[in-house]
C-alpha positions in Angstrom: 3.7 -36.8 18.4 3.6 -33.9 20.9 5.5 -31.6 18.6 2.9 -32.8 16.1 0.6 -31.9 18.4 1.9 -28.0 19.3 2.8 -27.2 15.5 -1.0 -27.7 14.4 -2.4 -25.6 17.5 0.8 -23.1 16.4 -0.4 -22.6 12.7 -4.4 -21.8 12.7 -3.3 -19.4 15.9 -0.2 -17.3 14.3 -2.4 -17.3 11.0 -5.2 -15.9 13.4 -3.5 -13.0 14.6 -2.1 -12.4 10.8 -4.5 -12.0 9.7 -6.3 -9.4 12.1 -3.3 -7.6 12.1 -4.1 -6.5 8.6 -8.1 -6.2 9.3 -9.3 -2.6 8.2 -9.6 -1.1 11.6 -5.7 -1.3 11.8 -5.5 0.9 9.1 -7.6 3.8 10.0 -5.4 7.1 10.5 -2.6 8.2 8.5 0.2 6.4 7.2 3.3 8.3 5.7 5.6 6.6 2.6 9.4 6.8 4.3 10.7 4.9 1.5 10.8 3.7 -1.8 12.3 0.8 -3.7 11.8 -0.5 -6.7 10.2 -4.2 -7.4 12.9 -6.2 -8.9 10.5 -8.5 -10.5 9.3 -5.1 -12.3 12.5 -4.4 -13.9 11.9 -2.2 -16.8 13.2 -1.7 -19.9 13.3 2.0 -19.9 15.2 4.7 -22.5 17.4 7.4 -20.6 14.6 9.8 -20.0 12.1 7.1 -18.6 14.3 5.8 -16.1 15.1 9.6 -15.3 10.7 10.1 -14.8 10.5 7.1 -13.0 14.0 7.9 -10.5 11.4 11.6 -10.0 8.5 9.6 -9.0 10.4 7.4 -6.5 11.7 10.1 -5.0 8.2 12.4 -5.2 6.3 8.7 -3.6 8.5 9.3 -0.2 6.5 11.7 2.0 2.9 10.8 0.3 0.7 10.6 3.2 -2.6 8.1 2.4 -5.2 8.3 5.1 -7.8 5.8 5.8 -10.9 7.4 7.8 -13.3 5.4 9.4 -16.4 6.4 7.7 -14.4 4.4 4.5 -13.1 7.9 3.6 -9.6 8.5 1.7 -7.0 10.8 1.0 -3.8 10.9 -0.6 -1.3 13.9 0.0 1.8 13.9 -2.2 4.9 16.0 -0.5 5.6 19.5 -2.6 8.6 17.6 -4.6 6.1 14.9 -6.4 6.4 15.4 -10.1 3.4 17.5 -12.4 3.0 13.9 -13.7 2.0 12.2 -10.8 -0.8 15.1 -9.7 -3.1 13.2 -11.3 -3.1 10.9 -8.5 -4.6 13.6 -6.5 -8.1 12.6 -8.1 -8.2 9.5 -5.6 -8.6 12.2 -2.8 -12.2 12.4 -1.3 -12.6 8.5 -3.0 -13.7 5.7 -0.4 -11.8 2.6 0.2 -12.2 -0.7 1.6 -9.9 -4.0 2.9 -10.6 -6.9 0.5 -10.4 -10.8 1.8 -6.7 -10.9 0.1 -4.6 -8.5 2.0 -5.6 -5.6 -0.6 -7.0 -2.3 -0.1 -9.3 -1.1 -2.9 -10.1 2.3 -3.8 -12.8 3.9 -5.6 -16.6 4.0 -4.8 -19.3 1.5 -4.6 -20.1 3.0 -8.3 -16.9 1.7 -10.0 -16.5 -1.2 -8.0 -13.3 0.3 -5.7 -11.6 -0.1 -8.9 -9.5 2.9 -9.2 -6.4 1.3 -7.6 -5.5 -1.3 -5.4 -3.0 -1.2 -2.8 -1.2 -4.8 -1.7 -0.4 -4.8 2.2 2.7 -7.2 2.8 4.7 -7.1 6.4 8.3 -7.7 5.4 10.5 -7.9 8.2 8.1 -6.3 10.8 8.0 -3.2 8.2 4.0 -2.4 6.5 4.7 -1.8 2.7 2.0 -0.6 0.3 2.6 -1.7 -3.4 0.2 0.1 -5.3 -1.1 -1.5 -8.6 0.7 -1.0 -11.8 3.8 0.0 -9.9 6.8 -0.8 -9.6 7.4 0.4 -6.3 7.3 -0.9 -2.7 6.6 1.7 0.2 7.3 1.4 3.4 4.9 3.0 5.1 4.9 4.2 8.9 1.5 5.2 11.1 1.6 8.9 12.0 
């Protein structure tokens, strides 16, 4: 009964401090993509050059800085290697962004409903990835 007891006080208190772990203030600064792997659910069924575009765009994802400002500001900064392709992804720069109720950061304006992409925070094995929407790509991210 008393282990009973300790596991129900355990749960609601480790869910607790999950859960303001991923609370938007943590996320304010500047977070740099050191990784990049793909989703194996996302397995794709690419010809020889799509699999060769998407190999360039995980490679060009590692370095991408996003930043989170407090005023709800964001930026994204892709390194000098990212693919012409992907610099369309710089029109999310100067965009604002917001944490929703299910671990997801939406981007956008009030305007368009933050609907410009999403970006899925998990902690996986004490590491903060960033899967961005339509993507088949986890980042691991680390705060600058």
């Amino acid at each position: 009964m008393k282990s009973f007891l300790i596991i129900l006080l355990f749960v609601p208190l480790s869910s607790k401090l999950y859960s303001q772990e991923l609370s938007q203030p943590v996320f304010i600064g500047t977070w740099k993509a050191v990784k990049a792997q793909f989703i194996p659910e996302m397995s794709m069924d690419l010809d020889v050059e799509g699999q060769k575009k998407l190999k360039q765009m995980q490679e060009g994802l590692i370095g991408t800085l996003f930043t989170f400002k407090e005023n709800n500001d964001f930026a994204i900064k892709f390194p000098g290697n990212v693919p012409v392709f992907m610099k369309e992804l710089e029109s999310l720069r100067n965009k604002k962004w917001k944490m929703g109720k299910d671990q997801r950061i939406a981007i956008g304006s009030e305007k368009d409903n933050y609907s410009m992409i999403g970006i899925t925070v998990l902690i996986k094995q004490g590491k903060k990835i960033f899967i961005l929407d339509e993507s088949p790509f986890m980042l691991e991210v680390v705060r600058l």
